[in-house]
C-alpha positions in Angstrom: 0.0 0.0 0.0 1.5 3.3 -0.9 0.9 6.1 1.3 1.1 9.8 0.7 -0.8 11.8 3.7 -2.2 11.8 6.9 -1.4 7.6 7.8 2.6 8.4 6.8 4.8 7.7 9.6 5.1 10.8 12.2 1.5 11.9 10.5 -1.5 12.3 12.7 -3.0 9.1 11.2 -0.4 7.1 11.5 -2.0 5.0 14.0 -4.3 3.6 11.5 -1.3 1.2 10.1 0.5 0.6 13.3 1.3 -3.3 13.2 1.9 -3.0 9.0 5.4 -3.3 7.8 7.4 -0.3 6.7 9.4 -1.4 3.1 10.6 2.2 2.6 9.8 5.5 1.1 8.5 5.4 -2.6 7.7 7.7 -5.1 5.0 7.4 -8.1 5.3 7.2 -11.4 5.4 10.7 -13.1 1.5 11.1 -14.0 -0.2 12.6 -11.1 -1.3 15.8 -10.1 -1.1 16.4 -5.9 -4.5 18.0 -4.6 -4.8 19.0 -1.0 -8.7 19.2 0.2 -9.8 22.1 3.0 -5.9 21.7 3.9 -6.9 18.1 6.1 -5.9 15.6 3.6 -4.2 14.8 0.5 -5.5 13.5 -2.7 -4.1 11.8 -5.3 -5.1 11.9 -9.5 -3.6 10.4 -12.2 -3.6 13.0 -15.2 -2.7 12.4 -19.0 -0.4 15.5 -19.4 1.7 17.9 -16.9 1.5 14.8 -13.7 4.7 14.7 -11.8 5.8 12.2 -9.5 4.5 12.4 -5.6 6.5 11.1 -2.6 5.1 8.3 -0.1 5.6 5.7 2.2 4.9 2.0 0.9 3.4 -0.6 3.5 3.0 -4.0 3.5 -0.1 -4.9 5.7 -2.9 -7.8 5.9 -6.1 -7.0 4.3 -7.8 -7.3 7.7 -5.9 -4.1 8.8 -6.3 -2.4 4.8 -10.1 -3.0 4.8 -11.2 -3.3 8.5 -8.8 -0.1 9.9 -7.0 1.9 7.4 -10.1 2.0 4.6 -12.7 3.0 7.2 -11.2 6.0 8.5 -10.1 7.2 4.8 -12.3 10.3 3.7 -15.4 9.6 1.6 -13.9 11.6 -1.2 -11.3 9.0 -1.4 -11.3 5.2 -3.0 -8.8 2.4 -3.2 -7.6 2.3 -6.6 -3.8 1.0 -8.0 -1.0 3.1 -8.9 2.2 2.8 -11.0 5.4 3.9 -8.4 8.5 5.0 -10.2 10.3 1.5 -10.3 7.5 0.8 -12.5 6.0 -1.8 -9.7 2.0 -1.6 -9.4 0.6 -0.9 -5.9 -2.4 0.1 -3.8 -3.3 3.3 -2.8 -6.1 5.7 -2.4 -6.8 8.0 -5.5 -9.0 11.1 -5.4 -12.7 11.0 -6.7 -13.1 14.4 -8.0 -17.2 13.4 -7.9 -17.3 13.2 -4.3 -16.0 16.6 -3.5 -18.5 19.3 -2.4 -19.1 22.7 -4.0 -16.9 24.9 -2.1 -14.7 23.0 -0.6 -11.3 23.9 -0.4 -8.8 22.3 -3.4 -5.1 23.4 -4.1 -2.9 21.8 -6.3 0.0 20.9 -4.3 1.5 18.9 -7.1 4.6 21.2 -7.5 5.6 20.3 -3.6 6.1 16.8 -4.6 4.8 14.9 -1.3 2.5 16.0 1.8 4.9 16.6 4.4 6.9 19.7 2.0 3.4 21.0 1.7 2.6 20.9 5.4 6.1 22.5 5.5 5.1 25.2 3.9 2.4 25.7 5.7 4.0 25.7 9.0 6.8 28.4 7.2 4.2 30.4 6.8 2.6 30.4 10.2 5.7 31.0 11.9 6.6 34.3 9.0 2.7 35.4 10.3 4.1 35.4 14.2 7.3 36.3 13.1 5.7 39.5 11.3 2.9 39.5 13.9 0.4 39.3 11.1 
């Protein structure tokens, strides 16, 4: 299972694949575009022109803990789906459903960051320039 947000390790849903086994961090194949959604959680989308590749965390788990812990606490706007990673080795992992999103929600192409945790770096950059400049 490739991972790319809130379940990564030191990520506040990390809990969710306590007991699966860590085989490294992986990146996908070039073809995705990076979407983060009212700023909680990451989503995923392969694209036919201008993807990149996204940074992640692949997992080898049961499918108890994949469909009885991990899938039920995923958000609705998300679905298990396969992926190509960079080696060129196919793999699970939860892919954005454009459908599902609401009107008004939140979306920002965080593509160009390359992984989660550089966007939530960003974020937290910016909070601290906001004290910093007592904004």
């Amino acid at each position: 299972m490739f991972l790319n947000g809130t379940a990564m390790s030191g990520q506040k849903d990390h809990s969710a694949v306590a007991g699966a086994t860590f085989l490294g961090p992986a990146r996908t194949a070039p073809g995705f575009r990076f979407f983060a959604v009212r700023r909680e959680f990451p989503g995923l989308l392969q694209v036919a022109a201008h993807g990149v590749s996204i940074a992640g965390e692949l997992y080898e788990m049961t499918d108890e803990m994949l469909f009885d812990v991990l899938l039920p606490q995923e958000p609705k706007e998300l679905e298990l789906g396969s992926i190509e990673l960079a080696d060129g080795s196919t793999v699970h992992a939860m892919i954005l459903q454009p459908d599902r999103l609401v009107p008004g929600d939140e979306v920002v192409d965080i593509a160009d960051f390359g992984g989660w945790r550089a966007y939530r770096a960003h974020l937290s950059a910016n909070e601290r320039a906001r004290d910093l400049l007592s904004l």
